[in-house]
N, C-alpha and C positions, 0 to 999 in steps of 0.2 A: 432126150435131146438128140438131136439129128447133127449127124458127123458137120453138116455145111453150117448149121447155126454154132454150134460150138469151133469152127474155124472162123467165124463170122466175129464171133467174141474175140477169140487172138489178135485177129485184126483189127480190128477197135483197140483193144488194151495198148498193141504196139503203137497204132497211130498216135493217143491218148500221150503217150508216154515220151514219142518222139516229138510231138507238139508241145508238150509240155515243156523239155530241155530247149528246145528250137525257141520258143518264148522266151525263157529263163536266160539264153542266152545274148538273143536280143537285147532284153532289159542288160544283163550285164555290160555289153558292150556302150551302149546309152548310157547307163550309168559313168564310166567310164569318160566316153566323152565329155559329160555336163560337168564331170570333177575334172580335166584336162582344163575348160573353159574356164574356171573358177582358180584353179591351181597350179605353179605353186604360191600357197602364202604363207606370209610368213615365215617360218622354221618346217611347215608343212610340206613335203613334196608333193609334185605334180607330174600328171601325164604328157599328153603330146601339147606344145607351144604352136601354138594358132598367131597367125597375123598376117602381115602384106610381106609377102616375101623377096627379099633382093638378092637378085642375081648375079650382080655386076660387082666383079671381086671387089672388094675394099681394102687401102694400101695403106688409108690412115685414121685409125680407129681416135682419131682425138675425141669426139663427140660422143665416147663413153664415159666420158670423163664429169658427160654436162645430165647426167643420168644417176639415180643415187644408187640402187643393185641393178645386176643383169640378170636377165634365165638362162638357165642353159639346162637342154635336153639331151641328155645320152641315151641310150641304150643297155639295158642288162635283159641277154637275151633275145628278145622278141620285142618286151614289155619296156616302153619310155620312160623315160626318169626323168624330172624335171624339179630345179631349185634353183632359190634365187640366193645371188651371192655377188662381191664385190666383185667388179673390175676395173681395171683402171689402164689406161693410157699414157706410154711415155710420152717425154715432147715431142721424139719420132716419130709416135702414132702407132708405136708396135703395141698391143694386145696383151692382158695380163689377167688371169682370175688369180682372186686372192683364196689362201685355205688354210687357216690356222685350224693347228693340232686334226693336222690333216689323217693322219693315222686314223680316224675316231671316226671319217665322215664316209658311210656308205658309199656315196659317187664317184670322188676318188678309188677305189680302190676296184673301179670298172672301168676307168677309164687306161686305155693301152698306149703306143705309140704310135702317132699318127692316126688316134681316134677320130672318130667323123660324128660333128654334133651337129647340134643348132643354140645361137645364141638368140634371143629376142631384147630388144632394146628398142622401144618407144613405140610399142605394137608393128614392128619390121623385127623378120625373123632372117637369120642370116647361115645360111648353111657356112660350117668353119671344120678344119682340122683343129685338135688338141695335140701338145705335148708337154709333158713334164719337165722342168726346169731345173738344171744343179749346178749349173757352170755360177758359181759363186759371185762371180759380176753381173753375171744376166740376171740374176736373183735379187740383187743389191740395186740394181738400177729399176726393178719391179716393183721391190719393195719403196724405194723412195715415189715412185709414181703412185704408189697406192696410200702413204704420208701425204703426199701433196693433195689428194683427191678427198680424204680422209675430213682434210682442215675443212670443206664447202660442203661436204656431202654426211660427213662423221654426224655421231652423235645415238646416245640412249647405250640400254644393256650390250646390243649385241653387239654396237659397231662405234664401239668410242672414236674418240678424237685425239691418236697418238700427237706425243711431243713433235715438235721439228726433229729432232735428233734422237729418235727413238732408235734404235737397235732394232736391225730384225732376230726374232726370236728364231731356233734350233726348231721349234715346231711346224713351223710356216712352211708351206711349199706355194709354189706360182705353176700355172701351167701359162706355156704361150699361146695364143689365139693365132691361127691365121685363115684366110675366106681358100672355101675349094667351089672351084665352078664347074 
């Protein structure tokens, strides 16, 4: 075999090899996509949140209220994270994700101060700030927006229908929603 046909072979093997992964990646990415399209359902997370996007900050989120979960898209890393989960609106119109036995729920525990998400709500996606919630009244008046919301939207395993005068439980945390433009 001659030095050029056996160079000839390398290059072939490497091309083979680089086409191959350059493929495999492709499909990866695709793959990806079509599960972002499809998800999140259910308990199941999702990728990136697709929709018509509004740009025009929003000052009064009541109309979450008329929606039974939200999505909401973070971030860990690079890679999107997408799940759907209660929120709710006080009569202000300020912004509230619910998260019992928050401790336990991978998203939470990615999300920082003054995180940058997206929420989607009626195939409109909404670019928003996150923050964590502890001041005990901000808590308490979230918590009663998410009772009140609970009574028209509640219902089955995951998302009963608390009493009117349920207690917020030691578990529960709220993040507050606001729009970044």
């Amino acid at each position: 075999m001659t030095e050029a046909t056996e160079s000839n072979k390398q290059w072939n093997l490497k091309l083979l090899i680089g086409g191959g992964l350059l493929g495999l990646a492709a499909v990866a990415v695709a793959g990806f996509l079509i599960y972002s399209s499809v998800c999140p359902c259910d308990r199941t997370p999702g990728g990136f949140l697709f929709g018509d996007r509004v740009e025009t900050p929003v000052d009064d989120w009541s109309f979450a209220n008329d929606v039974s979960l939200c999505q909401l898209q973070i971030y860990d890393g690079i890679r999107p994270h997408s799940i759907n989960l209660n929120c709710m609106a006080t009569p202000r119109g300020e912004l509230f994700l619910s998260c019992s036995v928050c401790t336990r729920k991978y998203w939470a525990g990615k999300v920082d101060a003054n995180e940058r998400a997206v929420m989607r709500m009626n195939g409109n996606t909404y670019p928003v700030i996150l923050n964590r919630v502890q001041d005990p009244g901000t808590m308490d008046r979230a918590w009663q927006a998410r009772v009140s919301k609970l009574q028209v939207h509640g219902g089955g395993p995951f998302n009963p229908i608390p009493d009117l005068d349920a207690e917020r439980p030691d578990h529960w945390w709220t993040f507050h929603v606001e729009s970044r433009s």
